[in-house]
C-alpha positions as CSV (number, residue, x, y, z in Angstrom):
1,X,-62.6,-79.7,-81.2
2,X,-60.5,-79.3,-84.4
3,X,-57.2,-80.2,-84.6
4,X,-54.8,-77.6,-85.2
5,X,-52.8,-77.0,-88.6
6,X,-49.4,-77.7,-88.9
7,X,-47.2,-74.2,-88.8
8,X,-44.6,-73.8,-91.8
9,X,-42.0,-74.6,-89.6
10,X,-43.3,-77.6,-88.3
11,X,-44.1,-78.8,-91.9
12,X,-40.3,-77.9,-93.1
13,X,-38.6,-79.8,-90.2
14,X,-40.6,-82.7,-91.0
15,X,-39.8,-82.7,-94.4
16,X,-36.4,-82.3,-94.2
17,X,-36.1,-84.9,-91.9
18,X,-38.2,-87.4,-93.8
19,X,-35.4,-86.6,-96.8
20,X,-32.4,-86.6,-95.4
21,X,-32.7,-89.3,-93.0
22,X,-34.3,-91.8,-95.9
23,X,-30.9,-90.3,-97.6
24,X,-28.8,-91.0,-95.3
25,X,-30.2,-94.6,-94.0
26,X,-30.1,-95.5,-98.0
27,X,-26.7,-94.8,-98.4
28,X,-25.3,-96.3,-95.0
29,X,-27.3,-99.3,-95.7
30,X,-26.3,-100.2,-98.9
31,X,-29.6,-102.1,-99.5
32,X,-30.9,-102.9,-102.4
33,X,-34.2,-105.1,-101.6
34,X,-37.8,-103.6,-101.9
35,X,-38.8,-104.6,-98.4
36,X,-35.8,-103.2,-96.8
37,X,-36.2,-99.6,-98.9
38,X,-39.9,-99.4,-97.6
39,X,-38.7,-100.3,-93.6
40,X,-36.4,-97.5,-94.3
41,X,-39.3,-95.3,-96.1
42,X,-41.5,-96.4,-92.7
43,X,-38.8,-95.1,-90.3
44,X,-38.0,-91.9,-92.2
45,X,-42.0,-91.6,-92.4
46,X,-42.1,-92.0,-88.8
47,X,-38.8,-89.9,-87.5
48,X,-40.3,-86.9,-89.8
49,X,-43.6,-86.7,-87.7
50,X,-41.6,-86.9,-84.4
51,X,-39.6,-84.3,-85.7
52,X,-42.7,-82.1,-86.8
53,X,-44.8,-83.1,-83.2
54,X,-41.5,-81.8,-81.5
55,X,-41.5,-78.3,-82.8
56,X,-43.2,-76.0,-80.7
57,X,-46.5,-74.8,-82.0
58,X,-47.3,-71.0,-83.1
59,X,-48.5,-68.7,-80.8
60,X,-51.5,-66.7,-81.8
61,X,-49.9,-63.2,-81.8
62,X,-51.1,-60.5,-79.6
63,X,-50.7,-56.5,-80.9
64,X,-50.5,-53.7,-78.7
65,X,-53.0,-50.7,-79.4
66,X,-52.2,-47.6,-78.3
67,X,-54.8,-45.2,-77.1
68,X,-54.4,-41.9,-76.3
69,X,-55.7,-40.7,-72.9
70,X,-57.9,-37.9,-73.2
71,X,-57.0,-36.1,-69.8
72,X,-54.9,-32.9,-69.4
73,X,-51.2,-34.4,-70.3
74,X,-52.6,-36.1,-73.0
75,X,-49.2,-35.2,-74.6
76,X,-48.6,-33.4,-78.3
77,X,-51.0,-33.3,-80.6
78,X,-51.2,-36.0,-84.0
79,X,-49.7,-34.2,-86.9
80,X,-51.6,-34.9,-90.2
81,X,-50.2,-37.8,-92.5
82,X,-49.8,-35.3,-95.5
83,X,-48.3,-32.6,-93.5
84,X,-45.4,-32.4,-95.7
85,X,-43.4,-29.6,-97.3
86,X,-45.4,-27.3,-99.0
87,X,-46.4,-27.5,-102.7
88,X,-44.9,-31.1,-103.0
89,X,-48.5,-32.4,-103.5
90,X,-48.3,-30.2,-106.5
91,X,-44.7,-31.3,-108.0
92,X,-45.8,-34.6,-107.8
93,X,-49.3,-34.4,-109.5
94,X,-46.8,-32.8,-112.1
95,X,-44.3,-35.2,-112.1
96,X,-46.8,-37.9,-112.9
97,X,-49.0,-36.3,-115.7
């Protein structure tokens, strides 16, 4: 079974986290050693794919088709899509020669 791809939400939450929370842990730290930047990197790393596994996944959409019954109250009749006021077809064949 494949595993699932990430939705663009999930993938923004997770990015945003990784950003500002490596911002913010840099700043209130105040560190200035390698090792201590890459724990923070790891933590930020790591709090941005909680963040991202949190998010609720997409749910395949469903659409609704309508289909006309074909009994006796089958209701009005479909108009045409170019049933529209007469000679317009015409003005607008002129309008763009």
């Amino acid at each position: 079974m494949a595993m699932p791809r990430p939705t663009v939400a999930q993938l923004a939450y997770g990015s945003l986290t990784v950003i500002l929370s490596a911002f913010a842990m840099l700043l209130l730290s105040r560190t200035t050693s390698a090792g201590w930047i890459a724990v923070v990197a790891v933590v930020a790393l790591a709090l941005g794919l909680l963040v991202a596994m949190t998010v609720p996944a997409g749910r395949p959409r469903t659409v609704a088709v309508h289909r006309p019954s074909t009994g006796a109250g089958a209701g009005p009749a479909p108009v045409s899509v170019g049933a529209g006021a007469p000679g317009r077809a015409d003005e607008v064949r002129r309008h763009a020669a």
